[in-house]
C-alpha atoms as a printed R data frame, in Angstrom:
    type eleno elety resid chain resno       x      y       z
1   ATOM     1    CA   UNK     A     1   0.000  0.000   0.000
2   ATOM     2    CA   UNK     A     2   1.098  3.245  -0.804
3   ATOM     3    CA   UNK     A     3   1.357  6.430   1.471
4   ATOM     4    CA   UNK     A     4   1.407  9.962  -0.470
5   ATOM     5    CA   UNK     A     5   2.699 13.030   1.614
6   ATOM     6    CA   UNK     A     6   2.008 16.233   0.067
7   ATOM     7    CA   UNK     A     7   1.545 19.558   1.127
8   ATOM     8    CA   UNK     A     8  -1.401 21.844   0.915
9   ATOM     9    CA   UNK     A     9  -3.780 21.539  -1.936
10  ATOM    10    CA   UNK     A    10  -3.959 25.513  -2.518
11  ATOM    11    CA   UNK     A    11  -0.191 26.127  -2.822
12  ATOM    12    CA   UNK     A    12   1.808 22.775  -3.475
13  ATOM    13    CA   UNK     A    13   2.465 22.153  -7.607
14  ATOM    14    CA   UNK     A    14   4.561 18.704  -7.117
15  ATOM    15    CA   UNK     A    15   2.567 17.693  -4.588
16  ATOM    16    CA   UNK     A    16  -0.493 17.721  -7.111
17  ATOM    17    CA   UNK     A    17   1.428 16.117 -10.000
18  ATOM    18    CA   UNK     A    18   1.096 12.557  -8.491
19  ATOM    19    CA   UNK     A    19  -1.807 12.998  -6.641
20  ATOM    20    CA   UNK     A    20  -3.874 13.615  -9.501
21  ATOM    21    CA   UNK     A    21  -2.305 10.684 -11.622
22  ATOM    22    CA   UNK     A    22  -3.079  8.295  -8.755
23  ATOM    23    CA   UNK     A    23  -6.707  9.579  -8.082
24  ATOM    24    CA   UNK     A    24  -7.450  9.600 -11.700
25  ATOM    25    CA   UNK     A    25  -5.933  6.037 -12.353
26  ATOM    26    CA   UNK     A    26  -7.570  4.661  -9.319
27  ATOM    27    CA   UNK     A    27  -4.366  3.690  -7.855
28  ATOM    28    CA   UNK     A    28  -4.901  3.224  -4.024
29  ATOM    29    CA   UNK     A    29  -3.274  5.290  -1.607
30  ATOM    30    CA   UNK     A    30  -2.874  7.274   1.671
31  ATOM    31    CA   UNK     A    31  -2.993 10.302   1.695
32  ATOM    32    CA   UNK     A    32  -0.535 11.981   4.459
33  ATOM    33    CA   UNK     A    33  -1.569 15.675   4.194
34  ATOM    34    CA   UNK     A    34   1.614 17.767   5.813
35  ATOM    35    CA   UNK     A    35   0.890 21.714   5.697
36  ATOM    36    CA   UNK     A    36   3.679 24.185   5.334
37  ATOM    37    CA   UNK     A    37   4.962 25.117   8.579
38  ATOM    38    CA   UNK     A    38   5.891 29.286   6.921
39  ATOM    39    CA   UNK     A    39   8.257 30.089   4.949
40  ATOM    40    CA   UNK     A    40  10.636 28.698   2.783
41  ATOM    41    CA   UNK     A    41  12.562 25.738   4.356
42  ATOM    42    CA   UNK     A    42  10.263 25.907   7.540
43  ATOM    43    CA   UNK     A    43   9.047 22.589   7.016
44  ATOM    44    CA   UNK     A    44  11.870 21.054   6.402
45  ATOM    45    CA   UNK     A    45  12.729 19.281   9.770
46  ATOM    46    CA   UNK     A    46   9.513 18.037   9.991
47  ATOM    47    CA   UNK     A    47   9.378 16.802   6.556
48  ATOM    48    CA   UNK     A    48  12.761 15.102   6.803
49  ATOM    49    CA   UNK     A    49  10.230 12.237   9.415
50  ATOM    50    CA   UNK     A    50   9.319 10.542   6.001
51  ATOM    51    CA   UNK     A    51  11.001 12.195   3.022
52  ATOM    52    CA   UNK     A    52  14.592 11.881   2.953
53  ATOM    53    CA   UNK     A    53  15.000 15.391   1.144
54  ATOM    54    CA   UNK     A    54  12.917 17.260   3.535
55  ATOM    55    CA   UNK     A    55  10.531 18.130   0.563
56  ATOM    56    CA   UNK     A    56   7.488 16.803  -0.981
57  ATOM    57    CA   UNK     A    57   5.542 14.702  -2.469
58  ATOM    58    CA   UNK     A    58   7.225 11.823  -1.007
59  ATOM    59    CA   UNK     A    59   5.787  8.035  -1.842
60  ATOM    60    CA   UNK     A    60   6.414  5.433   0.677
61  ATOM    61    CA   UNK     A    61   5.040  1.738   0.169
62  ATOM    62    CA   UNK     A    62   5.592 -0.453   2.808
63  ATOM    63    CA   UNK     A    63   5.530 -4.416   1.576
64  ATOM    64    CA   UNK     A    64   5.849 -6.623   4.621
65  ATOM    65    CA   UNK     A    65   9.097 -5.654   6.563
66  ATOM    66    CA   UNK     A    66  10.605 -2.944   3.228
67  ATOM    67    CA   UNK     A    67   9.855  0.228   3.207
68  ATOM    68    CA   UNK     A    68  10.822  1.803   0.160
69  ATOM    69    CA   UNK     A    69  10.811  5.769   0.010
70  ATOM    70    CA   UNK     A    70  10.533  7.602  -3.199
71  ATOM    71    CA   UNK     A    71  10.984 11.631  -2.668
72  ATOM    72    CA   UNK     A    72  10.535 13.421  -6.156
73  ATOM    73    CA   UNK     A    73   7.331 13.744  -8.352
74  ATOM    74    CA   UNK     A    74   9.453 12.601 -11.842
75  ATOM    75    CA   UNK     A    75  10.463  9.477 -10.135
76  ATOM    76    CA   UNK     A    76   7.553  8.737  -8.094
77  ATOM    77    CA   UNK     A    77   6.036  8.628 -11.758
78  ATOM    78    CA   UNK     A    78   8.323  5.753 -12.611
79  ATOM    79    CA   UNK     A    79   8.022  4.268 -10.136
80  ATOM    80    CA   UNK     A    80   4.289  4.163 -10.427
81  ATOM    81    CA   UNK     A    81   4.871  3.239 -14.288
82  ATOM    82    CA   UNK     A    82   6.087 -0.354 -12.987
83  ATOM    83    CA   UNK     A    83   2.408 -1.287 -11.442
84  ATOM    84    CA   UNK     A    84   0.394  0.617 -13.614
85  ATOM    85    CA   UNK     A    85   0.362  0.289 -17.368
86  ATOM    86    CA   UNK     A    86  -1.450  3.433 -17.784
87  ATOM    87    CA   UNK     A    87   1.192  5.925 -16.610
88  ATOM    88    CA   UNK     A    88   2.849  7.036 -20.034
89  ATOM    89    CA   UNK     A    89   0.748  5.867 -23.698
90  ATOM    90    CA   UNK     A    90   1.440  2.390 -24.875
91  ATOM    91    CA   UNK     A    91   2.708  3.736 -28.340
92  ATOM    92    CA   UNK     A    92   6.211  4.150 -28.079
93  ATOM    93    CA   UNK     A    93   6.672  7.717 -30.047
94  ATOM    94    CA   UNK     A    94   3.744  8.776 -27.661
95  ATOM    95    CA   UNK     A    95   5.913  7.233 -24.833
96  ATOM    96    CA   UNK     A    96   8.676  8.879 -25.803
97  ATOM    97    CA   UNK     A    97   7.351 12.591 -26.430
98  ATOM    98    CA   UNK     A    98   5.212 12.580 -22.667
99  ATOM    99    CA   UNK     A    99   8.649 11.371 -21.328
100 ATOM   100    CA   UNK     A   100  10.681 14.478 -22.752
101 ATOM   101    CA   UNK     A   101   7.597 16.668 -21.900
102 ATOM   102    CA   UNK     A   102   7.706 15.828 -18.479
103 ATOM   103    CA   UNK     A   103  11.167 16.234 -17.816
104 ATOM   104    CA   UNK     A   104  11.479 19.558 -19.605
105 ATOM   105    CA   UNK     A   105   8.186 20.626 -17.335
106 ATOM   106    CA   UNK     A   106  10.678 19.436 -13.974
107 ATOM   107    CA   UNK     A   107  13.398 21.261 -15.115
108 ATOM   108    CA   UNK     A   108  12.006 23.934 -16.904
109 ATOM   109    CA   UNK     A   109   9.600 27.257 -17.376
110 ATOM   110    CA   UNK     A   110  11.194 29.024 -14.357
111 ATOM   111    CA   UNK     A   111   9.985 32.305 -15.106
112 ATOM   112    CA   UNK     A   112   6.687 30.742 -15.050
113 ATOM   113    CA   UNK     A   113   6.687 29.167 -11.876
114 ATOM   114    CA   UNK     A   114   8.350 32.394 -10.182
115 ATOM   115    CA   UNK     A   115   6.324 34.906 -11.714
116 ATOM   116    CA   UNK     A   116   2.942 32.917 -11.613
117 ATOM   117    CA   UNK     A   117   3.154 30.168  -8.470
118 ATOM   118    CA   UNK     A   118  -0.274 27.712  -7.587
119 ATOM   119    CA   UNK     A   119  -2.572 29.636  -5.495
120 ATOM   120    CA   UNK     A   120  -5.964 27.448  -6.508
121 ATOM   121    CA   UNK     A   121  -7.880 29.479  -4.501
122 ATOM   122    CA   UNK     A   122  -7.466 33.274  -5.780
123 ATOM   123    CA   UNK     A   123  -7.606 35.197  -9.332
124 ATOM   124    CA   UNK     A   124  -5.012 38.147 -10.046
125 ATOM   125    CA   UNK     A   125  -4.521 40.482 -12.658
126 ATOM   126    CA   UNK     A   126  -0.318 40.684 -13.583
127 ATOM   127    CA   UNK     A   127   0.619 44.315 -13.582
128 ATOM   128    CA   UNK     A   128   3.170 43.088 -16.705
129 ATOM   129    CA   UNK     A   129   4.156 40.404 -18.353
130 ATOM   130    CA   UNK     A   130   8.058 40.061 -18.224
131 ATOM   131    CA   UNK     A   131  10.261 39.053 -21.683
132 ATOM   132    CA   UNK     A   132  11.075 35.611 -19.671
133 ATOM   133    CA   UNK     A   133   7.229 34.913 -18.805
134 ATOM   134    CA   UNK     A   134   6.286 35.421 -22.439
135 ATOM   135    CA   UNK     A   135   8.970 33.287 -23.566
136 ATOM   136    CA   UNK     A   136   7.962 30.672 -20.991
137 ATOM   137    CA   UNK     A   137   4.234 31.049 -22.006
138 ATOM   138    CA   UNK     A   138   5.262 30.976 -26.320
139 ATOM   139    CA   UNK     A   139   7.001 27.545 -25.097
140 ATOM   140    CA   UNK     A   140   4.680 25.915 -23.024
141 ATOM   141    CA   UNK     A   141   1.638 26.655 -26.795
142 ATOM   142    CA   UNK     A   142   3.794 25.149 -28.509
143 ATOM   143    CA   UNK     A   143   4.147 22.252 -26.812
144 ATOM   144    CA   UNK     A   144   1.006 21.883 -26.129
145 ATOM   145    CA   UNK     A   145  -0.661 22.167 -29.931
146 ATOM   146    CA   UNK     A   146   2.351 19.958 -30.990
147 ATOM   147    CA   UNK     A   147   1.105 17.287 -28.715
148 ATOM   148    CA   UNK     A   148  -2.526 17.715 -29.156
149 ATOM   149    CA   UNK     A   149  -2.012 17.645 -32.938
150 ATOM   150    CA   UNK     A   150   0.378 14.888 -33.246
151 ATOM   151    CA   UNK     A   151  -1.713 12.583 -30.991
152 ATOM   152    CA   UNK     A   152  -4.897 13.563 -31.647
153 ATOM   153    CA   UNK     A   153  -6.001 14.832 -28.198
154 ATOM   154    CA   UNK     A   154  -8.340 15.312 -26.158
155 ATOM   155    CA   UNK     A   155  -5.002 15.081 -24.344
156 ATOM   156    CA   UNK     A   156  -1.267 15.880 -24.605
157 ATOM   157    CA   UNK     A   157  -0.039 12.299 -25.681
158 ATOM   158    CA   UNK     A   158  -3.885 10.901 -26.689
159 ATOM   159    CA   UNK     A   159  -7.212 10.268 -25.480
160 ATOM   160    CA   UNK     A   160  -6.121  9.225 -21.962
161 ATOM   161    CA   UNK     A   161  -5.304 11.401 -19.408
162 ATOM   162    CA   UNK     A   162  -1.582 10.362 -18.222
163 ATOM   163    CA   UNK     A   163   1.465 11.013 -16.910
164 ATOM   164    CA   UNK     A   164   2.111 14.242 -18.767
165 ATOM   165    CA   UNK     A   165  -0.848 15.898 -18.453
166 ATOM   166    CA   UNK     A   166  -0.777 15.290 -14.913
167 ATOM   167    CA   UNK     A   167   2.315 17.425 -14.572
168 ATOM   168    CA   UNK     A   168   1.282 20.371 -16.455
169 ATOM   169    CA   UNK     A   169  -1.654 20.001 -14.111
170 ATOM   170    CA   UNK     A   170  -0.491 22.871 -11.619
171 ATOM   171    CA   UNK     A   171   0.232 25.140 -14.953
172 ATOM   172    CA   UNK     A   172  -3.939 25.013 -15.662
173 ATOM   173    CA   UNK     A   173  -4.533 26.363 -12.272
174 ATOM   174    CA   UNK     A   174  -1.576 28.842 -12.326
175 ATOM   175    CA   UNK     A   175  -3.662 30.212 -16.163
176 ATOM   176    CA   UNK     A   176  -6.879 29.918 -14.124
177 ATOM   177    CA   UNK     A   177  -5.596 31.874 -11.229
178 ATOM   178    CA   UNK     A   178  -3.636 34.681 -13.565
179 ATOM   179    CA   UNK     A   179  -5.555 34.495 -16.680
180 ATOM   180    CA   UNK     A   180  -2.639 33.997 -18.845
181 ATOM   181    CA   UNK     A   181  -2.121 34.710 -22.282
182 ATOM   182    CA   UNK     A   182  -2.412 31.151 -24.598
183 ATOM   183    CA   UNK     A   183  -3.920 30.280 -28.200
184 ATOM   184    CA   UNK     A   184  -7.491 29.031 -28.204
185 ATOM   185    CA   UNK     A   185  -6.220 25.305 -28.955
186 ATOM   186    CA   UNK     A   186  -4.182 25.533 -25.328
187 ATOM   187    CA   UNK     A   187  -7.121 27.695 -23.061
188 ATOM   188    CA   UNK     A   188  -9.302 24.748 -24.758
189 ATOM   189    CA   UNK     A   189  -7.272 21.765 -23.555
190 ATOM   190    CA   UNK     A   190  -6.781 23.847 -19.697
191 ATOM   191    CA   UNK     A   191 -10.657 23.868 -20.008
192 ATOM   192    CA   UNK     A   192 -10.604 20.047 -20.120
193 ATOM   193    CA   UNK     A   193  -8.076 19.251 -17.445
194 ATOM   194    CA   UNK     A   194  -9.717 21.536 -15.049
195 ATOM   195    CA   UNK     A   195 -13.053 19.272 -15.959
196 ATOM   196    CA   UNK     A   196 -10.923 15.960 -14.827
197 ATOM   197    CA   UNK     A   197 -12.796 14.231 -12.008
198 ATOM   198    CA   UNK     A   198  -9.295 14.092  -9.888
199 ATOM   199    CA   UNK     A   199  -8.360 17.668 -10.530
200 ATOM   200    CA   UNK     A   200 -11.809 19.190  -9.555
201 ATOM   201    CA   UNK     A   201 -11.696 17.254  -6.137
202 ATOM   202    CA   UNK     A   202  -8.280 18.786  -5.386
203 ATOM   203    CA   UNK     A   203  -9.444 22.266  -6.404
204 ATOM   204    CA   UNK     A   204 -12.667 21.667  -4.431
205 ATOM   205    CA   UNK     A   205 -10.589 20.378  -0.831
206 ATOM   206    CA   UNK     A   206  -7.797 23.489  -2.082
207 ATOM   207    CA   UNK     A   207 -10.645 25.888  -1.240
208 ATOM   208    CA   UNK     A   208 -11.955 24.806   1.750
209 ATOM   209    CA   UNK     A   209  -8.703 24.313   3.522
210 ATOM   210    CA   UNK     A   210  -8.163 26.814   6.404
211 ATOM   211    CA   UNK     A   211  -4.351 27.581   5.924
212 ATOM   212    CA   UNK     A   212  -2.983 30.607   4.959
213 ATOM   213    CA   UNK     A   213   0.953 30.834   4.592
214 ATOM   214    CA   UNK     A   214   2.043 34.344   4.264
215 ATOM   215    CA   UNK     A   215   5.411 33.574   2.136
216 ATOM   216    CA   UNK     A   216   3.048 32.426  -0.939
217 ATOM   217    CA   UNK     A   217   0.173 34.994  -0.696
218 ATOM   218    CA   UNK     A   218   3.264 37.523  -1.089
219 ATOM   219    CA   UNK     A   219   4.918 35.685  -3.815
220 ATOM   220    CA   UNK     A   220   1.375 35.296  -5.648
221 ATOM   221    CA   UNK     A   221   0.831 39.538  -4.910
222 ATOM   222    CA   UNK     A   222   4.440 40.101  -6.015
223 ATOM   223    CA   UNK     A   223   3.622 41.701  -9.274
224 ATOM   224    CA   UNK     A   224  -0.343 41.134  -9.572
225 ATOM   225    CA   UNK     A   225  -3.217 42.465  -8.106
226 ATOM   226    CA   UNK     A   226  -5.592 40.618  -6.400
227 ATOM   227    CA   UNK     A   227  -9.044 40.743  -8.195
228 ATOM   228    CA   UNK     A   228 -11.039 37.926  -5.856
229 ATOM   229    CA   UNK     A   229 -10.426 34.819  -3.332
230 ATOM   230    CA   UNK     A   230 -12.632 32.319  -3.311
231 ATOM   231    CA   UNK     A   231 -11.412 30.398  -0.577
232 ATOM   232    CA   UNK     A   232 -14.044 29.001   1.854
233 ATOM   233    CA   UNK     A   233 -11.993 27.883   4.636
């Protein structure tokens, strides 16, 4: 049985990337809910109880005496890949592309993740869109229509939702939130991941969770303005 530790709903992006993959795959887990403690690094002594890096998601199974501990959302993907056959597409070019999407979405779009991070539960205006942003956000269309295109949709690599689109989950809520600029073909596909069963039960427990850590409602304010919160709890 697997045990997921993540951190809250509203704010934590790679805590929602394998979340949403196992909820929407039916893979059975616990979840181990862990808020953020303040600011950055706060939470790292008490994360370091189960995740050997001090961050999360962290995925622990325990099978009879192992315990095996698996501490970053690209690997706890693999790692989920060798129970479930539904991870990443069975064709192998398909394989292949949500594999090199993925990785360039862990590694990558920094200006977008700086400049815009997950806060489900609020929508902002951007006072301006910086050069790095808009290169980030010219990127992340094209990526997107070559996907759609190439496999045929209604998702990146097909017509099951998967590994990759589960990763660029946290970018539809950060577009939601800021109301970023995208082609119709991109807004379109955000439309239909926000409409995923898994993803609308995260945004739904995101709102209604009572937590409020100061150190992301500042980074989320740092250059927008805040227009509403629809936060419940």
């Amino acid at each position: 049985m697997f045990d997921l530790y993540i951190a809250n709903k509203n704010y934590s992006s790679w805590s929602l990337r394998p979340w949403v993959l196992m909820t929407a795959l039916e893979i059975p887990f616990n979840e181990r809910l862990m808020p953020f403690e303040g600011g950055s690094g706060a939470s790292h002594d008490t994360f370091l109880r189960f995740s050997p890096s001090g961050l999360v998601p962290c995925l622990v199974e325990v099978d009879g005496d192992v315990q095996a501990a698996v501490w970053d959302s690209l690997a706890i993907i693999e790692y989920l890949a060798e129970c479930c056959d539904d991870v990443w597409p069975k064709a192998r070019s398909a394989r292949a592309w949500a594999r090199s999407a993925c990785a360039e979405m862990h590694s990558g779009f920094t200006a977008l993740r700086q400049e815009c991070p997950m806060n489900c539960g609020v929508r902002v205006r951007l006072n301006s869109l910086s050069n790095a942003l808009k290169c980030d956000l010219s990127r992340l269309d094209a990526l997107w229509q070559q996907g759609l295109e190439r496999f045929d949709g209604p998702f990146l690599a097909g017509r099951a939702f998967g590994a990759v689109d589960a990763f660029f989950a946290p970018v539809a809520f950060r577009i939601q939130t800021f109301d970023l600029p995208l082609s119709d073909t991109s807004r379109d596909y955000v439309k239909r991941l926000l409409q995923v069963p898994a993803l609308q039960a995260w945004y739904e427990q995101a709102l209604a969770e009572p937590w409020r850590e100061e150190s992301h409602e500042r980074d989320t304010l740092k250059s927008a303005t805040l227009l509403r919160d629809l936060r419940t709890g």
